[in-house]
C-alpha positions in Angstrom: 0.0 0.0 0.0 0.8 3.7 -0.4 -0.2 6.5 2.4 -1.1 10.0 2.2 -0.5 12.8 4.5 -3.2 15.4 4.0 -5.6 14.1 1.3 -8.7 11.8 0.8 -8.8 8.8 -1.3 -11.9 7.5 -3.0 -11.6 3.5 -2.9 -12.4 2.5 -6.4 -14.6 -0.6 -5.1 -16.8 0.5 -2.6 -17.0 4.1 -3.4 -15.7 5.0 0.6 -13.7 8.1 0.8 -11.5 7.9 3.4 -10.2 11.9 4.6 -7.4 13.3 6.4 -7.8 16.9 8.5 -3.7 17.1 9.1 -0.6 16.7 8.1 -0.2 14.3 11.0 -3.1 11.7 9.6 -2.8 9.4 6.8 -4.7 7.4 4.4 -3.3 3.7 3.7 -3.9 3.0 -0.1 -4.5 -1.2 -0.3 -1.9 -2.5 -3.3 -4.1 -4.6 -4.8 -3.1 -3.7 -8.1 -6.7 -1.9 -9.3 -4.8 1.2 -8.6 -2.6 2.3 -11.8 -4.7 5.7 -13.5 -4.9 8.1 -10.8 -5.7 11.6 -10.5 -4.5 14.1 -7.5 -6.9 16.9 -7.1 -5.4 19.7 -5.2 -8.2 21.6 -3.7 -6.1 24.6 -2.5 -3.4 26.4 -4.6 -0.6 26.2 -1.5 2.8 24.5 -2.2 3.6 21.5 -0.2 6.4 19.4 0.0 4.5 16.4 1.4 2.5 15.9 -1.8 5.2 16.3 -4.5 6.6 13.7 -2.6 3.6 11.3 -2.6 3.4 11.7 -6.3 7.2 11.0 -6.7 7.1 7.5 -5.2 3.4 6.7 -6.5 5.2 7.4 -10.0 8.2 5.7 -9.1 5.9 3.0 -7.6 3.9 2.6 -11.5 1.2 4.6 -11.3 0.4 7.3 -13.9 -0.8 10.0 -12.1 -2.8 12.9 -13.0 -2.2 16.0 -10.6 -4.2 19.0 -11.2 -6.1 21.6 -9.3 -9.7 22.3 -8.4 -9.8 25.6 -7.0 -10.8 28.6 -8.9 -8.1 31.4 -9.9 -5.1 28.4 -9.1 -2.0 29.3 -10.7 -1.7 26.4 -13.2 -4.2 23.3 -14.1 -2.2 20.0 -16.0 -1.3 16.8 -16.6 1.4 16.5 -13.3 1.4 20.1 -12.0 3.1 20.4 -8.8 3.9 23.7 -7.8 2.7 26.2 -6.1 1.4 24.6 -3.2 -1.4 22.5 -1.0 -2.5 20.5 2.2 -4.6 18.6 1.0 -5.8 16.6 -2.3 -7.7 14.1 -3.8 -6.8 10.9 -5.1 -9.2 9.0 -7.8 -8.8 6.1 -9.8 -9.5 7.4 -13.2 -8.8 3.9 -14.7 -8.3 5.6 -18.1 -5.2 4.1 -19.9 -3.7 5.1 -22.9 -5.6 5.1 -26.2 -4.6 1.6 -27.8 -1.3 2.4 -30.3 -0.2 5.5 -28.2 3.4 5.9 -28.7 3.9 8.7 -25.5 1.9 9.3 -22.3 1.5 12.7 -21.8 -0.3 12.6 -18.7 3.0 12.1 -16.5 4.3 15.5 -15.4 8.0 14.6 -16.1 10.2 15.3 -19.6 13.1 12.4 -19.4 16.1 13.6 -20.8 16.8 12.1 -24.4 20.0 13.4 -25.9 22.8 13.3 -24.8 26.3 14.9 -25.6 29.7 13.2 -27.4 32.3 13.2 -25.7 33.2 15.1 -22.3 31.6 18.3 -22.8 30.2 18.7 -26.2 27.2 18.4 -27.6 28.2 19.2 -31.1 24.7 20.6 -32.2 26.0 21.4 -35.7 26.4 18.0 -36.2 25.1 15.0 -38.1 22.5 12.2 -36.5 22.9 8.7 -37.2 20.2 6.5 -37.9 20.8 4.5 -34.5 21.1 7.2 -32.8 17.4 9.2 -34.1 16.3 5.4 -32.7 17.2 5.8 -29.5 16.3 9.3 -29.1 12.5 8.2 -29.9 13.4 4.7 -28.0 13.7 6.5 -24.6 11.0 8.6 -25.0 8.1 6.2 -26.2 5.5 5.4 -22.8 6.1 2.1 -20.9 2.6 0.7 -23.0 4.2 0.9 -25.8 7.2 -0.5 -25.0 5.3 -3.4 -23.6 3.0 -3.9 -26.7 6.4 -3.2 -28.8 9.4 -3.9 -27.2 12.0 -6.8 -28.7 15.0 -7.8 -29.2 15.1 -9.4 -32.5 14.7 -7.7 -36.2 14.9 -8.8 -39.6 17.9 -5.9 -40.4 21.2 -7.9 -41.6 23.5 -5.1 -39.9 21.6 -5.0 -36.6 22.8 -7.6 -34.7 21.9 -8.4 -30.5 24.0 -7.0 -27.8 24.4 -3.3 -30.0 23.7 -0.4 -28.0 20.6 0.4 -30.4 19.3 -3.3 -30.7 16.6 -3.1 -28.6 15.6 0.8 -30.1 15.7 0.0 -34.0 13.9 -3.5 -32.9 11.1 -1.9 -31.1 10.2 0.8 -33.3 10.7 -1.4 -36.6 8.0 -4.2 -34.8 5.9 -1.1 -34.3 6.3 -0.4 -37.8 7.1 3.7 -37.4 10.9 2.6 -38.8 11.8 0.7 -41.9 15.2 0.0 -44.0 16.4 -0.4 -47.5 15.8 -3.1 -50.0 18.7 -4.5 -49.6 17.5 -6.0 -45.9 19.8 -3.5 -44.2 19.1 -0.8 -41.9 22.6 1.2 -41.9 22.9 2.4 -38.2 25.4 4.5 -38.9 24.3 6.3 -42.0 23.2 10.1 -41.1 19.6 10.2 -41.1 17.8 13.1 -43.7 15.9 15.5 -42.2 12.7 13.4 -44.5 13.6 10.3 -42.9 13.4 11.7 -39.2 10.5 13.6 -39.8 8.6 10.3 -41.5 9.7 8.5 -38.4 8.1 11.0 -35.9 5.2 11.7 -37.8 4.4 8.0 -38.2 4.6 7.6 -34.4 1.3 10.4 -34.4 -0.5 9.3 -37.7 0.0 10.9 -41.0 -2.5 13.6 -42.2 -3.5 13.1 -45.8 -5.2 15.9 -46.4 -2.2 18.1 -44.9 -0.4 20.4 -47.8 3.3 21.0 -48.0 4.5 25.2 -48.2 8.2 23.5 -49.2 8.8 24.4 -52.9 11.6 21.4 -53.0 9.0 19.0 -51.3 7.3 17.7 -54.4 4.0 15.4 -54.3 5.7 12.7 -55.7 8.4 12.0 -53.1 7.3 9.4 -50.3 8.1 11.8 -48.3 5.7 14.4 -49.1 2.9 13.5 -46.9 5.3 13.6 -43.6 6.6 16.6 -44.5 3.3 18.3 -44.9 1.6 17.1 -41.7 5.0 17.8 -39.7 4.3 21.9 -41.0 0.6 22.0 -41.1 1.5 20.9 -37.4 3.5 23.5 -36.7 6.7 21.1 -35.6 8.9 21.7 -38.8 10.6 25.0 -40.7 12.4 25.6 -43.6 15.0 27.7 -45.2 14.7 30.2 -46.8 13.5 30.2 -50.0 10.9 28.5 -48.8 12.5 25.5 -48.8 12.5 22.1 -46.4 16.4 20.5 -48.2 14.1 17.1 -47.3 17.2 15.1 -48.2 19.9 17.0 -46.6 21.7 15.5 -43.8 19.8 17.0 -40.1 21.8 18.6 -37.6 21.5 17.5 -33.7 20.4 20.5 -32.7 17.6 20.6 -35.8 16.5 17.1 -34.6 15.9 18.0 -30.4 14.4 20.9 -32.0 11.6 18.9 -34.5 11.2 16.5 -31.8 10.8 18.9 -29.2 7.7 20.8 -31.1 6.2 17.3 -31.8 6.1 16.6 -27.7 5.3 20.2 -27.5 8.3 20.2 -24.6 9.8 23.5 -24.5 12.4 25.3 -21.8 11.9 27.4 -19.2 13.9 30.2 -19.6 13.0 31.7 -16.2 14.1 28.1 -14.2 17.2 28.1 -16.9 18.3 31.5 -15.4 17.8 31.1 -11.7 19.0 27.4 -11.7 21.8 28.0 -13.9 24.5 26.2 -12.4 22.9 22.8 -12.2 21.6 22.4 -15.4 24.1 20.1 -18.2 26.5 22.2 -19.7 28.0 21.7 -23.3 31.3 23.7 -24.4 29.7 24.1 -27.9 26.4 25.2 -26.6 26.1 28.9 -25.3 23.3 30.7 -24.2 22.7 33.5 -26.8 22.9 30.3 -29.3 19.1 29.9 -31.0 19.7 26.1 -30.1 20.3 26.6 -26.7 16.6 26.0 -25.0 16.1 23.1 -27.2 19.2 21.4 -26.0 18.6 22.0 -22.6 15.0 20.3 -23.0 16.5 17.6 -24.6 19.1 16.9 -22.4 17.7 17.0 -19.0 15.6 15.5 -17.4 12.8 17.5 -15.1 9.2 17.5 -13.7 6.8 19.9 -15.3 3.5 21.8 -15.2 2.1 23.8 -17.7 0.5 27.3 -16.9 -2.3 28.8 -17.9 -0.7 30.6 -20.6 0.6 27.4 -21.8 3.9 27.6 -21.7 6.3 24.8 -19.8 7.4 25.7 -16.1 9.9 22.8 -15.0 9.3 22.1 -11.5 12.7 20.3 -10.8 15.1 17.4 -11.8 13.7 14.0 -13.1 
């Protein structure tokens, strides 16, 4: 079982709602397993440590849980807000999973970092991206579901054997059918990946809109591509060059590709926690601050809790 200090629980099976007055009371939560879709209704808009702490270890203990708040004129409503502060919630069982073929579960309030640097210190965002490595990027990302519906080991690629660092990544997303290789049988991991073939891959992962229209001049209707490409900017998560152009088969950068996937996740970086938590946040030598690149990387990179305000925009809560 789980307890809470300060909250009420609903019991899914017999409808009792069991309530705590104080920080000194608790509710004992039976493990029985019903217990994975809940949602955390704060009914007051004051910070408290004690429940970003229950969340953490009902998280860290499998649930997916849903923390929002119920009081008018509260500083932020979402999917895993925990900031400002509050005695006292409410815990639910939704029992809503994840539509069937979800790739992500957005309803978690934490962004896992995904990208990582080369080398000691750099990140090298001017950079090519392999095709192994736009795999694992995507790999770590994808929701527990789906790497339970998905997940393998094996492939039919000729070049990707077992035991690679990217087996289990190129596997899982090729059995989910969002990744493909050449005629030849291969899959060429270490090929650079087109700025095309990532954004077919990502697209694929959300559903391909065939009634989208490209704005690329070089992205002609003929290309397999075309259709990616269009949904990807009628979208919003892709821009060109100018000249109104896409260079669909030109080699993307790193920074380019946290930046396409980024929009797609709609994860974005708070400047505001960037500058007052300066210091602890991953540092590249090749990424400075007055670089256009340099919020994407940091979203990319590390790992934090969330909310999202009322405005909209991202406000990172802490370290993940």
């Amino acid at each position: 079982g789980q307890y809470f200090c300060g909250a009420s629980y609903t019991d899914p099976k017999t409808g009792y709602n069991y309530e705590t007055e104080t920080m000194s009371e608790h509710v004992w939560v039976p493990a029985s397993g019903k217990l994975q879709n809940l949602t955390m209704t704060r009914v007051d808009a004051l910070s408290n440590s004690y429940l970003d702490q229950i969340k953490r270890e009902l998280i860290s203990g499998g649930y997916d849980v849903n923390d929002k708040y119920s009081a008018a004129g509260s500083s932020a409503s979402s999917a895993g807000k925990t900031g400002s502060s509050g005695a006292s919630a409410v815990i639910s069982d939704e029992n809503t999973p994840l539509a069937s073929g979800s790739f992500f579960d957005f309803s978690r309030p934490v962004h896992p970092a995904y990208a990582t640097g080369r080398g000691a210190s750099s990140f090298e965002p001017r950079g090519t991206l392999t095709r192994a490595e736009a795999a694992q990027m995507l790999y770590v990302l994808i929701s527990d579901e789906a790497k339970s519906t998905y997940g393998t080991t094996s492939n039919s690629f000729s070049d990707v054997p077992a035991g690679k660092w990217y087996t289990a990544a190129v596997s899982t997303l090729s059995n989910a059918g969002v990744i493909t290789g050449y005629p030849d049988g291969t899959f060429r991991p270490d090929k650079q990946i087109t700025r095309a073939e990532l954004t077919a891959i990502v697209v694929s992962m959300f559903g391909k809109d065939d009634s989208a229209v490209s704005p690329f001049s070089d992205v002609s209707r003929s290309q397999w591509y075309y259709g990616y490409v269009a949904t990807a900017a009628k979208n919003g998560w892709v821009k060109g060059y100018s000249g109104n152009t896409f260079h669909p088969v030109s080699n993307i950068t790193r920074a380019e590709a946290v930046t396409f996937i980024n929009g797609a996740l709609n994860r974005s970086f708070d400047a505001d926690y960037g500058a007052s938590h300066y210091m602890y946040l991953k540092h590249f030598s090749d990424v400075k601050i007055t670089d256009w690149f340099y919020g994407q990387v940091m979203e990319a990179s590390y790992g934090h809790e969330y909310a999202v305000s009322d405005s909209g925009s991202e406000v990172w809560i802490g370290p993940y």
